[in-house]
C-alpha positions in Angstrom: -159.4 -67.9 -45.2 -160.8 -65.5 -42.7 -164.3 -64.2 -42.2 -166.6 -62.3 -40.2 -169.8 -63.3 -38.5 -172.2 -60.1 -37.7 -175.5 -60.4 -35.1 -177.5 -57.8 -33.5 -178.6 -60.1 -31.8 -176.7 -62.0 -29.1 -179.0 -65.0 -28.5 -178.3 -65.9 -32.2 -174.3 -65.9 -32.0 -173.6 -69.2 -30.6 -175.2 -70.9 -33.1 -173.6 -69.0 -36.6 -170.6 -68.9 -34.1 -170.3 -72.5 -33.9 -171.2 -72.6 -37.9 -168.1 -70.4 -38.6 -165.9 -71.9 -37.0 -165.9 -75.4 -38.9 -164.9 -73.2 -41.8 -161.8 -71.2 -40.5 -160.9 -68.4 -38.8 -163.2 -65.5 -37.9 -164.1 -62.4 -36.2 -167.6 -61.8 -34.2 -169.9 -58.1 -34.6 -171.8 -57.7 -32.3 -173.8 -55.3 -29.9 -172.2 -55.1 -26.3 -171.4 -55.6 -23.9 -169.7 -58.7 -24.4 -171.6 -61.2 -22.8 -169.7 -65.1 -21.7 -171.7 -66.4 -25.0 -169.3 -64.0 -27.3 -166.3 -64.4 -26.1 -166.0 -67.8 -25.8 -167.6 -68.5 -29.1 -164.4 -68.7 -31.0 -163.7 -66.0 -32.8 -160.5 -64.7 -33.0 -161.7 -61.0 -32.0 -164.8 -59.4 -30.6 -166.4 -56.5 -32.2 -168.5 -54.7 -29.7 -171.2 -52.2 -31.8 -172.8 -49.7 -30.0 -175.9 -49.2 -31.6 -177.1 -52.2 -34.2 -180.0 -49.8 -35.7 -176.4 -47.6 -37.6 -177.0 -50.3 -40.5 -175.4 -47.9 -43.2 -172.3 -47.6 -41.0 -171.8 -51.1 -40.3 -172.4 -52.1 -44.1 -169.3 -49.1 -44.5 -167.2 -50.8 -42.7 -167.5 -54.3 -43.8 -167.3 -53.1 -47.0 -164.3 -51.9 -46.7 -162.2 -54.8 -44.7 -163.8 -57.1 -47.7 -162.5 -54.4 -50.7 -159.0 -54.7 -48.9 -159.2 -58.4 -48.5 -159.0 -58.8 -45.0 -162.4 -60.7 -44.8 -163.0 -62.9 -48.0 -166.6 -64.4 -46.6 -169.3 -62.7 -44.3 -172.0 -64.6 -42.3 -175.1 -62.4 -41.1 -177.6 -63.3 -38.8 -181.3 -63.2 -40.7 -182.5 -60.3 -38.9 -184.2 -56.7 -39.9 -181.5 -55.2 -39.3 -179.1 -58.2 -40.4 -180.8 -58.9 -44.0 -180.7 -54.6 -44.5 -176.7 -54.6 -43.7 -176.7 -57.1 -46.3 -178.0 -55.8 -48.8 -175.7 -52.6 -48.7 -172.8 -54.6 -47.8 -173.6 -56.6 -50.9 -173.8 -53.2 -53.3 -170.9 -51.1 -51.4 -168.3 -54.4 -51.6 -169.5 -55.4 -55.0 -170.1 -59.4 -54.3 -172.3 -62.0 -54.7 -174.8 -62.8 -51.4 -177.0 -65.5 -50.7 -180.0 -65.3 -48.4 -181.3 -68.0 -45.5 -178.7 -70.1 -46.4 -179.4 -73.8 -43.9 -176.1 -74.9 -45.1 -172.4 -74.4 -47.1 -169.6 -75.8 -48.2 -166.6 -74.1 -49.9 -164.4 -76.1 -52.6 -162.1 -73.4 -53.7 -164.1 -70.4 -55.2 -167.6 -72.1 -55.6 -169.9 -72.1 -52.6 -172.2 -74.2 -52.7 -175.7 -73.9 -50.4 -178.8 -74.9 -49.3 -181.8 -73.1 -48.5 -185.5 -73.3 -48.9 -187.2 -72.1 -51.7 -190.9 -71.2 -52.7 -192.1 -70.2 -48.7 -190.5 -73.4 -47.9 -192.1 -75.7 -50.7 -188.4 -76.8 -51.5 -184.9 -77.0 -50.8 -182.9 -75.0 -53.7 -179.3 -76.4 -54.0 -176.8 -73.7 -55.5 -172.9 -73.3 -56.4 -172.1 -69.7 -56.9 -169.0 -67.3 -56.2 -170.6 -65.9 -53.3 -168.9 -64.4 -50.7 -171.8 -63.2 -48.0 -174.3 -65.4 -46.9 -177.1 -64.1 -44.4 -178.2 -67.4 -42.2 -181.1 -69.1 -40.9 -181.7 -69.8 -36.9 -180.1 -72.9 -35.5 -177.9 -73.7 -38.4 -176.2 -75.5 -35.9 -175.9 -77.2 -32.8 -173.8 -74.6 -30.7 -170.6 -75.3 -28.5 -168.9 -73.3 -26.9 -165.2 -72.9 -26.7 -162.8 -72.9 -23.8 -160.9 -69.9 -25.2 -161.4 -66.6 -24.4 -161.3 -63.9 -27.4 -160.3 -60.4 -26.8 -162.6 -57.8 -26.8 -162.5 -54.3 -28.9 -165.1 -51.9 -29.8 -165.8 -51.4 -33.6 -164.7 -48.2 -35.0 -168.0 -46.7 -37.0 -168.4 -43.9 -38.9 -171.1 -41.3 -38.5 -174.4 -42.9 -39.8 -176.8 -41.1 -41.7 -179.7 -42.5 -39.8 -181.5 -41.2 -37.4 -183.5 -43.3 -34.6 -186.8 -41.1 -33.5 -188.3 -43.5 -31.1 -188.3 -47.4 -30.5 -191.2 -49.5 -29.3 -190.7 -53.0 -27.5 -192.8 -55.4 -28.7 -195.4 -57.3 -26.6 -193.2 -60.6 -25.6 -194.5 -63.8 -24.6 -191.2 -64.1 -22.3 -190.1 -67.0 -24.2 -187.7 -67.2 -26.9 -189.0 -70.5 -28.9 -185.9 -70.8 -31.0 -183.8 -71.7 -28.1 -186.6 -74.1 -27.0 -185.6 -78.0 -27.2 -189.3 -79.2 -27.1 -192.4 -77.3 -28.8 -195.8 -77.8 -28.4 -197.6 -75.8 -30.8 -201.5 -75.3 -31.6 -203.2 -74.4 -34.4 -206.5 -73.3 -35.1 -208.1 -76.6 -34.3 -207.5 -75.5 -30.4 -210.8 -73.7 -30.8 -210.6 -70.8 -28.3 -207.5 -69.3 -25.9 -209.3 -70.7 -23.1 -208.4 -74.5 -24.1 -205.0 -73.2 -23.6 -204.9 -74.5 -19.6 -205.6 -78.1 -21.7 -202.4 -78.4 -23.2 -200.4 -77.4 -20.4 -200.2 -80.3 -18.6 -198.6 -82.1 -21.7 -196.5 -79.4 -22.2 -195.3 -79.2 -18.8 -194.7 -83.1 -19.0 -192.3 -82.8 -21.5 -191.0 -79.7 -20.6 -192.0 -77.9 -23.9 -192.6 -74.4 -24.1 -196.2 -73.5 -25.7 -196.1 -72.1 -29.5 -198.4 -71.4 -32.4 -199.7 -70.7 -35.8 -199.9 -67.3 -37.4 -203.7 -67.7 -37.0 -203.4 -68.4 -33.3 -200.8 -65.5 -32.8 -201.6 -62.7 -35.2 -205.6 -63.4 -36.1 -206.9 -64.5 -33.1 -204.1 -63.0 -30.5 -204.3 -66.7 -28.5 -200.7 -66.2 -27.7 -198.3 -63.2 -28.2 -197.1 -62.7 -31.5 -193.1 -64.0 -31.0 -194.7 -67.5 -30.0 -195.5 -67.7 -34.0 -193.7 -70.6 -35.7 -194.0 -70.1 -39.5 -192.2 -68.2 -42.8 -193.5 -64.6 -41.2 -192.7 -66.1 -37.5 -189.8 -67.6 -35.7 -188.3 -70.3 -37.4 -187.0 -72.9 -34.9 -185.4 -76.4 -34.7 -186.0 -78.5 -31.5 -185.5 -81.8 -30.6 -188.9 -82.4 -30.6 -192.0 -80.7 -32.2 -196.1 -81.4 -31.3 -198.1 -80.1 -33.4 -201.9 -80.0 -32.2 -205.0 -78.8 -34.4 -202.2 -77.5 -37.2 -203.2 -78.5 -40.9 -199.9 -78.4 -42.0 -200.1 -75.3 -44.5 -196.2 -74.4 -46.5 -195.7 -71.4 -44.4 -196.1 -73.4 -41.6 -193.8 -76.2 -42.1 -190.9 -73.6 -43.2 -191.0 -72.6 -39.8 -190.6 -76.2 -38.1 -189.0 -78.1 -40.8 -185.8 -78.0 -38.9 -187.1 -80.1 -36.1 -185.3 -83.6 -35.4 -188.7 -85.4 -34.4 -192.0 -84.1 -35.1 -195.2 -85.4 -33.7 -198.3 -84.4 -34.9 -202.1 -84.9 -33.8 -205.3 -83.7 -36.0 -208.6 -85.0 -36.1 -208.1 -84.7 -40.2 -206.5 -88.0 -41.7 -205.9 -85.5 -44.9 -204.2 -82.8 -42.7 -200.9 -82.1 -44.8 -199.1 -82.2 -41.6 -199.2 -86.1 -41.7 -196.8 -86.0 -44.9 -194.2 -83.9 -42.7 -194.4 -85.5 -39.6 -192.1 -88.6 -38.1 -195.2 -89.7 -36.4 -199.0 -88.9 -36.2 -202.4 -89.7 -34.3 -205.6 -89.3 -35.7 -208.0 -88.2 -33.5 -209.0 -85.5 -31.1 -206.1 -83.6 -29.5 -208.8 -83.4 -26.1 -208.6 -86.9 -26.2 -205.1 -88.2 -26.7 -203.4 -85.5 -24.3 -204.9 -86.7 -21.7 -204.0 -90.2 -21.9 -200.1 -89.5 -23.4 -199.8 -87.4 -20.1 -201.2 -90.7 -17.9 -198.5 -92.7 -19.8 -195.6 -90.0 -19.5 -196.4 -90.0 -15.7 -195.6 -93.7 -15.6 
């Protein structure tokens, strides 16, 4: 069995990389140049792309090493531009595809996954004859490998798209999905300038500062890519604070991945509390201060 793994993003590689390769062999697409992090993530070749944006192009020629048989799976990093590649690679190779997948095994034909289901209400458990599979953040704990693959630049055809402009986002210059602890406020914060209260916690357990859509799209607290949550970055640390966060679906499909999760809410009925590993009642003003005393000791 051989597959492909395809990333526009680089960041995300080690991760489906590591994935991958507990399943067989594989080849990596990706945009160049090729960084340490692709070539030794073993795969047995590295696709450099030129442009990631050519989606029609890069759906082409998938399509056409899965018609002939040379790939029989395909493994696609959630992004824009991986969930639109996707969907034509899907239509142009004519097989089945599974979205968000969180995990897979293969018993001959049948595939079956896990992924969640209803904005993260449930897991949904599925055997199918799928063949592509576009996958979550931090699917797994990457590694990398000692070997170094050889590099080559994927041949493309002409794409029929046309990029006008681009426009960087506003970044937070933090990537929270990398991040192994995660502090992250809700609404019950109050106002951004209660932000300087949480750092010293934060900085105790050097955690990077995150939030709720409320806090990072309504109210603009912090920058929009610090947004854990179904429409925000969906991450997986070792350890997960949540302060002032009620605990609403399209929160916890965001942080459901985390190993521990802490949480602290002045609300005993805060949903949170049925998600968390442990849990404080009481004012988040209160309790930093003295978890901060104790972590200094």
């Amino acid at each position: 069995m051989k597959s492909f793994v395809l990333s526009d993003d680089q960041s995300l590689v080690p991760s489906i990389a590591t994935f991958v390769h507990g399943l067989g062999e594989f080849d990596l697409y990706a945009p160049g140049p090729a960084s340490p992090a692709l070539i030794r993530c073993g795969a047995s070749k590295v696709f450099t792309i030129k442009d990631p944006n050519m989606t029609d192009s890069i759906a082409e020629l998938l399509a056409s090493k899965m018609s002939s048989g040379e790939y029989q799976y395909g493994f696609i990093a959630s992004t824009v531009n991986g969930r639109d590649v996707a969907g034509l690679l899907a239509y142009r190779a004519n097989v089945g595809s599974v979205a968000e997948i969180g995990s897979l095994s293969l018993s001959g034909s049948t595939a079956r996954t896990k992924r969640y289901f209803f904005g993260g209400k449930s897991i949904l458990e599925e055997e199918s004859s799928s063949r592509l599979f576009t996958v979550a953040p931090g699917i797994a704990e990457a590694k990398e490998i000692a070997a170094e693959s050889p590099v080559e630049e994927a041949s493309l055809s002409p794409s029929k798209i046309t990029v006008l402009s681009s426009e960087e986002k506003k970044s937070g210059g933090v990537d929270i999905e990398k991040a192994q602890a995660i502090v992250s406020v809700g609404r019950g914060l109050g106002n951004k300038d209660k932000l300087s209260s949480i750092e010293p916690f934060a900085n105790a357990i050097n955690a990077v500062i995150a939030g709720s859509r409320p806090v990072c799209l309504d109210y603009h607290w912090l920058s929009e890519d610090r947004q854990v949550g179904l429409s925000g970055k969906k991450v997986r640390p070792k350890v997960y604070v949540a302060l002032g966060i009620s605990g609403q679906i399209q929160h916890i499909a965001g942080m459901r991945g985390s190993k521990i999760v802490i949480a602290i809410n002045k609300d005993k009925s805060a949903p949170i509390f049925e998600e968390c590993d442990y849990g404080i009642v009481g004012d988040m003003f209160e309790v930093l201060p003295k978890l901060v005393d104790q972590l200094k000791k």
